[in-house]
C-alpha positions in Angstrom: 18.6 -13.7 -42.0 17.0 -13.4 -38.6 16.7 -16.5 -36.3 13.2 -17.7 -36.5 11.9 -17.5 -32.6 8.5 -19.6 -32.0 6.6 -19.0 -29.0 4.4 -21.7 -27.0 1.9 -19.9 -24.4 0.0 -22.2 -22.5 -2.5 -19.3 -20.3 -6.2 -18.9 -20.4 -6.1 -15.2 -19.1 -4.0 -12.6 -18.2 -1.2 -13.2 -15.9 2.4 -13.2 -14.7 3.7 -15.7 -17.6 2.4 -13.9 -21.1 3.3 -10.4 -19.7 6.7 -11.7 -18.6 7.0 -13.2 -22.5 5.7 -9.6 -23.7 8.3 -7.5 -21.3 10.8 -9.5 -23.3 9.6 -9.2 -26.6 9.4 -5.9 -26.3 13.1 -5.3 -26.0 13.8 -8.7 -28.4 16.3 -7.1 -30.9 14.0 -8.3 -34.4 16.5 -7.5 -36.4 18.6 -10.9 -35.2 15.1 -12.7 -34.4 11.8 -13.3 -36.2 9.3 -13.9 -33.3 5.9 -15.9 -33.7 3.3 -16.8 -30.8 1.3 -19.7 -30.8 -1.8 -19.4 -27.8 -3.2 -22.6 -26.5 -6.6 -20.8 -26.2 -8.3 -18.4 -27.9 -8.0 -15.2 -25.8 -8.5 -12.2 -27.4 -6.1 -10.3 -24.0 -3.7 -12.5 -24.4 -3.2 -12.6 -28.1 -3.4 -8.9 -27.9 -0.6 -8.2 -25.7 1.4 -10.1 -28.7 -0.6 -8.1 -31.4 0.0 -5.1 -30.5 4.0 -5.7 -30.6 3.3 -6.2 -34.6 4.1 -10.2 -33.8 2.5 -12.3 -35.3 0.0 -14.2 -32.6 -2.4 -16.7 -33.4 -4.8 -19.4 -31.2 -4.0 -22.7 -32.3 -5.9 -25.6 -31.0 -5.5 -29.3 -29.8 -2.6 -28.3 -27.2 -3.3 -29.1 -23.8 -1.3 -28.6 -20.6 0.1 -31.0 -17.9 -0.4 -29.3 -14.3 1.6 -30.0 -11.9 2.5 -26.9 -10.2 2.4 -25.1 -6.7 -0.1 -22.9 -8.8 -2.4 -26.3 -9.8 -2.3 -29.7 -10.0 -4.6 -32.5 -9.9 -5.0 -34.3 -6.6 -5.8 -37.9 -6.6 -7.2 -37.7 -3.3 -9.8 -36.0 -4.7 -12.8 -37.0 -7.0 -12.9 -33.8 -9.5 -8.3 -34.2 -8.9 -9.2 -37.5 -10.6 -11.2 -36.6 -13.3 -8.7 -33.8 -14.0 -5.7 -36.3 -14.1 -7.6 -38.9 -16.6 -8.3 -35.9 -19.2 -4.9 -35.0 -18.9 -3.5 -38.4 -19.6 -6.5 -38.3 -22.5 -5.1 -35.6 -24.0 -1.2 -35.8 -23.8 -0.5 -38.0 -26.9 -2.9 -35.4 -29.0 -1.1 -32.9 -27.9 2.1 -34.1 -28.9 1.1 -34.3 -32.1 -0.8 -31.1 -32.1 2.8 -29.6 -31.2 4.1 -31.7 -34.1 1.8 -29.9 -36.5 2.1 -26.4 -35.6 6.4 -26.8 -35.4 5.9 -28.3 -39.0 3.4 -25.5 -40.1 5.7 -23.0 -38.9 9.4 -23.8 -39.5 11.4 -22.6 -36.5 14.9 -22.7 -36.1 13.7 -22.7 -32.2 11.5 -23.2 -30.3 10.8 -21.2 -27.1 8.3 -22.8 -24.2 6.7 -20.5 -22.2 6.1 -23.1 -19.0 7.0 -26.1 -17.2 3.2 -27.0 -18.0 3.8 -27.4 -21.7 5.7 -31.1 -20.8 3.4 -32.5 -24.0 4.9 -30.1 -26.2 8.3 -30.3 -25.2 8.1 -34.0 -26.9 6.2 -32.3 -30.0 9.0 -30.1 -30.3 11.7 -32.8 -30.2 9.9 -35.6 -32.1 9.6 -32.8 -34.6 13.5 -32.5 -34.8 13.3 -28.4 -33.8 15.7 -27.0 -31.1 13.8 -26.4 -27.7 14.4 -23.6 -25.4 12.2 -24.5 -22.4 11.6 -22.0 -19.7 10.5 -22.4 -16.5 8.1 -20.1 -14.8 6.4 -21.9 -11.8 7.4 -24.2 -8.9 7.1 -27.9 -9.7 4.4 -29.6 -6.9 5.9 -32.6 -5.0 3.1 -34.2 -5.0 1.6 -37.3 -3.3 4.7 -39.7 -4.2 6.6 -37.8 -6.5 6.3 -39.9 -9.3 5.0 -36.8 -11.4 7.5 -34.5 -10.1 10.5 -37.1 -10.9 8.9 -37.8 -14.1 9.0 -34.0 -15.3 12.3 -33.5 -13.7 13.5 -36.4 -16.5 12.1 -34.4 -19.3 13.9 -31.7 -18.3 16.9 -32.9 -18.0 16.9 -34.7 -21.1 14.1 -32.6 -24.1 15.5 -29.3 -23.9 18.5 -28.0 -25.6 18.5 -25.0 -23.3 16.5 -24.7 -19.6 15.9 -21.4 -18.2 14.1 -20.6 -14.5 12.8 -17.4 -13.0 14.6 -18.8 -9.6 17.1 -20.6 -8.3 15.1 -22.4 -6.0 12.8 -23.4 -9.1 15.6 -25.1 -10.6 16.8 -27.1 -7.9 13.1 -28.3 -7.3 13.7 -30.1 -10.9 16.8 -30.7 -11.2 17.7 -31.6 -8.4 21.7 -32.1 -7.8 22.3 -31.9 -11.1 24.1 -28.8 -12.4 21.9 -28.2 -15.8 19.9 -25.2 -16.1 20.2 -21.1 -15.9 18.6 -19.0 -13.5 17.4 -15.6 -15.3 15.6 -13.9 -13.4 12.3 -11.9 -14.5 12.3 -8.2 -16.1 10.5 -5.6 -14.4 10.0 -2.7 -16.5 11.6 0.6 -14.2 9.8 2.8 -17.3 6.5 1.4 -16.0 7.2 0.7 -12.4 8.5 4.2 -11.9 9.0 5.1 -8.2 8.6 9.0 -9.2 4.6 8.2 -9.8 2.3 9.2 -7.9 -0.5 7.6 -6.1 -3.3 10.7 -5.6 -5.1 10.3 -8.6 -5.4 6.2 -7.8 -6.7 7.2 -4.3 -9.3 9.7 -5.2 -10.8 6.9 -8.0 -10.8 4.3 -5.2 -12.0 6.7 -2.5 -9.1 6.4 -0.4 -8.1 9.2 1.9 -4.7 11.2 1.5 -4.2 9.9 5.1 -4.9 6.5 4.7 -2.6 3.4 5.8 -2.7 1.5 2.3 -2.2 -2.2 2.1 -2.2 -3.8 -1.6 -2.7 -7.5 -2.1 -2.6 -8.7 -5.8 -3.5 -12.3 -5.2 -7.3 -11.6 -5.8 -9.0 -15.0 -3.6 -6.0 -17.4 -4.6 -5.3 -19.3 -1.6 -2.0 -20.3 -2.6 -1.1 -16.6 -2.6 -2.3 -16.2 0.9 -5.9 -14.5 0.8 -7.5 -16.6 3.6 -4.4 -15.8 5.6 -4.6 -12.1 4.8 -8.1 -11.8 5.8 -7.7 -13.6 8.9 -5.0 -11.0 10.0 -6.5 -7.7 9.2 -8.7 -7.2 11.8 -5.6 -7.3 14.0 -4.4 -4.9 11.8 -7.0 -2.7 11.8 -7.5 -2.4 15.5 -3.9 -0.8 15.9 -4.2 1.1 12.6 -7.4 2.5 12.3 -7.0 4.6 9.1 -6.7 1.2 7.3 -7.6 0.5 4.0 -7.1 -2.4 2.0 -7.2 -2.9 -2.1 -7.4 -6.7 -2.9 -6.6 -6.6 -7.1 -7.8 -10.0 -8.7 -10.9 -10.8 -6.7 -13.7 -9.6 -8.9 -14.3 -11.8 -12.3 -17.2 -13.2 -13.6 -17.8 -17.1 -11.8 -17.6 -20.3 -14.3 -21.2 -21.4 -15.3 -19.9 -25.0 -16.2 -22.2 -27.3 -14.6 -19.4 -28.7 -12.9 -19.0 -25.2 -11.1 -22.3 -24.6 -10.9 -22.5 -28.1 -8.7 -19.7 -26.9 -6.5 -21.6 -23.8 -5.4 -24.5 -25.8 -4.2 -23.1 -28.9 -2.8 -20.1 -27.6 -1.6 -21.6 -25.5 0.9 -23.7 -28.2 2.5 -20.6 -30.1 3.2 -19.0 -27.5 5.1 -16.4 -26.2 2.9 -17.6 -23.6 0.1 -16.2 -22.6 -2.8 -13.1 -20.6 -3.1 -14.8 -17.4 -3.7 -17.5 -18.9 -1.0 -15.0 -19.2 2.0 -13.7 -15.5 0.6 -16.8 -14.0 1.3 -17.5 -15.8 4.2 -14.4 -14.3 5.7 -15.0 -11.0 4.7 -18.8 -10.6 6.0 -17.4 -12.7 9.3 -14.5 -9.7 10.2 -17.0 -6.8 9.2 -14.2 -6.0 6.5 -16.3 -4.7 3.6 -15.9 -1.1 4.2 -12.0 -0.9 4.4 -11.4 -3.6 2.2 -11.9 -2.7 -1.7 -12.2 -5.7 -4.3 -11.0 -5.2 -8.0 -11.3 -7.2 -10.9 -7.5 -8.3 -12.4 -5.6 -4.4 -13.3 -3.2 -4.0 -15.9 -1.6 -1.1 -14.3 -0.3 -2.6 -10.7 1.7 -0.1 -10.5 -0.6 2.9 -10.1 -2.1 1.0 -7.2 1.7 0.1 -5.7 1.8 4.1 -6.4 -1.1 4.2 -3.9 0.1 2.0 -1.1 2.1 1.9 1.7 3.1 -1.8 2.3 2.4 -4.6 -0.9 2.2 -8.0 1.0 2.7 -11.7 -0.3 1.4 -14.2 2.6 1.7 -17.0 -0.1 1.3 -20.1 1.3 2.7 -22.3 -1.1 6.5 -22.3 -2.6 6.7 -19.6 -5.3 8.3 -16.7 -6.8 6.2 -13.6 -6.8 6.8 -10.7 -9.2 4.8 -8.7 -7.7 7.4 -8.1 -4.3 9.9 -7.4 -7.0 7.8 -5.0 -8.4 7.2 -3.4 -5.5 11.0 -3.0 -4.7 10.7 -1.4 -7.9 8.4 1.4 -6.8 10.2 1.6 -3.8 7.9 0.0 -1.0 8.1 -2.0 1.8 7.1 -6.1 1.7 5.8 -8.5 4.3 5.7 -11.9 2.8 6.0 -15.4 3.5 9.5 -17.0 4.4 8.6 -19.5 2.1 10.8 -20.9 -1.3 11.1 -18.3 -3.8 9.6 -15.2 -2.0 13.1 -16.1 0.5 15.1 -15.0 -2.9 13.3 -12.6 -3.8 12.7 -10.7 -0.4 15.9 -10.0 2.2 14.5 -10.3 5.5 14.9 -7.1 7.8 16.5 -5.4 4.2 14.4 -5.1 1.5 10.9 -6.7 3.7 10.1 -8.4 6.5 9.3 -12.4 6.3 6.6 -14.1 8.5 5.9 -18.0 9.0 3.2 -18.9 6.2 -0.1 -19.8 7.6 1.0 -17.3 10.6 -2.2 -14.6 10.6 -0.8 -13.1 14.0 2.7 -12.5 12.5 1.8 -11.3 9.4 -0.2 -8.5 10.7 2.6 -7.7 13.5 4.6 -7.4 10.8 2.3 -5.2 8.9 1.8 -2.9 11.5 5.3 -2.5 11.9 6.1 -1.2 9.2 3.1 0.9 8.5 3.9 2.9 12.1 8.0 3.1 11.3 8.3 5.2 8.5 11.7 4.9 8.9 11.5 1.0 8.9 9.6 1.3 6.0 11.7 3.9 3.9 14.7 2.0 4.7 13.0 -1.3 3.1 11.8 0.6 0.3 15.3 1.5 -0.5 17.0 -1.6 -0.7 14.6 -3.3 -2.5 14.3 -0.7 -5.3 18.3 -1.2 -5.4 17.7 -4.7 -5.6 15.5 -4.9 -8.5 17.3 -2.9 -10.0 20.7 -5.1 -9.9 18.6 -8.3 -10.7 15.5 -7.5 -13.0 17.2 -5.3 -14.7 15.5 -5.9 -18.7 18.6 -5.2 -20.4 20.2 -7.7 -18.9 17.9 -10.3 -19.3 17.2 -10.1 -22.7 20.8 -10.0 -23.5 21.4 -13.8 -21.2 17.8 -14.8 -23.3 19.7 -14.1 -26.7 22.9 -15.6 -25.8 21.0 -18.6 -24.6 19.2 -18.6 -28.3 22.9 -17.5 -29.9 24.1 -20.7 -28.5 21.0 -23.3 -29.2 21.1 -21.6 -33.0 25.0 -22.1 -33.5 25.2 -26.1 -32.0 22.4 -26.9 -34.6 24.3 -24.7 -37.0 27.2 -26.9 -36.2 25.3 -30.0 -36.6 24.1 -29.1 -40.0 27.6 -28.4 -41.2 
């Protein structure tokens, strides 16, 4: 009888962690394990991605998440931080029992947590006496005292039966000295992320010469990714590469009309600062960028636009790992990113990319052009990181470590029954 597999997905949209979990469940052998998806909210994307996998994927509500991640946290220096810490707090006991409930409903042998952000669930899962894989997918924030961060690093150490992280580095952030934990590192499929594709066909739909110089940033107008930081840098760029053009995936979406958003938008401005997408816009109509720099909305195809460029860059400017320099080492292009935790092991300086100082606009677009006027330079990169991604995202591999990992969990509570 297959080993019953349930799976807790904290995201409300599309993004790195739910088409991680889908890579893998693709290649999931079902004929050892009996998968079943549980979404925190009630998006149709994301329970699709699980849908169409003939899983069975449903929204099921009361579960909240506890940010504290380099991707977002709530900062008590801040009023609307504050706000955001209390409903937290409000929430975390109903979530545990939320958790509870849905582990009782569906009888797992295991349980399989799909971010360090599900910390309220983790307790569900063991107050609810059900094995708990818990894997890690984003860098824990350090906070203002580290209470929080300490705090999660204790669960951690002591809920799950089983930890996995993407990266080393994410692992030592939580646990510290201590030797728990495996690293397995993220799949990327080479099906998809083919290096034989071509990128015509993406340029002609984007309007992008044959000739062009093609930079591709996937962080939409995150600033944590590094958008301010690009922007700032490519008029530098473009004065020494005039055929530039620039695709920026992620920066189109409809804005929040919450009334707490909407209050932002006004207010914010008069203070100096702006909104996110305020300060993005700003920067854009500031550098006269708008006619080589192309906005999309989120893609689900990165890698016919990675087809289309000549350089993928990943200025993040906050500790994490980014898929999407793996990817590209996939495809077989060059990197400039950030010599910052994570993208350091994911990225071989002067081997597979070239790595800049965060929050360095000049050196990211020295590095840049460097590469886009070597094509040796940048055929060389390309090469070693494609072998690189290959030797550690291979998706074999992983999914053999994952059901080992579950192999194990399964056979101690075996064990224990007996």
């Amino acid at each position: 009888m297959p080993t019953s597999v349930l799976y807790i997905v904290h995201s409300s949209s599309l993004g790195g962690a739910p088409l991680s979990l889908r890579r893998f469940l693709e290649r999931l052998d079902r004929t050892r394990y009996e998968p079943t998806v549980a979404c925190c909210y009630n998006v149709p994307e994301v329970l699709d991605l699980f849908h169409s996998l003939d899983i069975e994927a449903f929204y099921w509500p009361g579960i909240d998440i506890f940010p504290h991640t380099t991707l977002g946290w709530h900062s008590l220096l801040s009023p609307m931080g504050m706000v955001g810490m209390l409903q937290s707090i409000t929430r975390f006991s109903p979530s545990i029992q939320a958790t509870m409930k849905l582990v009782q409903s569906v009888g797992p042998d295991i349980v399989h947590l799909n971010s360090l952000v599900l910390a309220p669930s983790a307790i569900g899962v063991k107050r609810a006496g059900v094995k708990l894989v818990w894997h890690i997918r984003e860098p824990v924030h350090p906070g203002h005292f580290g209470l929080r961060r300490r705090w999660l690093g204790m669960l951690a150490k002591s809920l799950p039966d089983e930890i996995v992280f993407i990266c080393e580095q994410n692992r030592q952030q939580l646990m510290g000295q201590c030797r728990g934990g495996r690293v397995v590192h993220n799949i990327v499929d080479f099906n998809r992320f083919d290096r034989r594709l071509g990128g015509l066909m993406t340029r002609e739909e984007l309007g992008l010469a044959p000739s062009a110089e093609v930079i591709l940033f996937l962080g939409g107008m995150s600033q944590i990714k590094g958008a301010t930081v690009l922007l700032a840098a490519l008029p530098y760029v473009k004065q020494r590469v005039p055929e530039l053009e620039v695709i920026i995936a992620g920066a189109l979406g409809p804005q929040s009309n919450s009334v707490v958003a909407r209050v932002a938008r006004k207010v914010l401005p008069l203070v100096g600062s702006g909104t996110q997408r305020q300060q993005f816009d700003t920067l854009l109509d500031d550098g006269h960028m708008r006619s080589y720099v192309h906005l999309l909305p989120f893609r689900r195809d990165p890698e016919r636009l990675m087809a289309a460029t000549d350089v993928v860059v990943a200025p993040f400017t906050v500790p994490h790992y980014g898929m999407p320099v793996v990817e590209a080492g996939a495809m077989a292009k060059p990197v400039v990113a950030s010599r910052i935790g994570g993208l350091e092991e994911a990225v071989v300086d002067g081997q597979t990319g070239l790595l800049v100082a965060p929050n360095d606009p000049a050196a990211l677009a020295n590095a840049i052009v460097s590469v886009l006027n070597d094509k040796s330079l940048a055929h060389l990169l390309g090469e070693a990181g494609y072998q690189r991604a290959f030797l550690n995202h291979n998706a074999d591999a992983h999914v053999r470590k994952i059901q080992m990992i579950y192999d194990q969990v399964f056979d101690q509570h075996e064990e224990f029954i007996r």
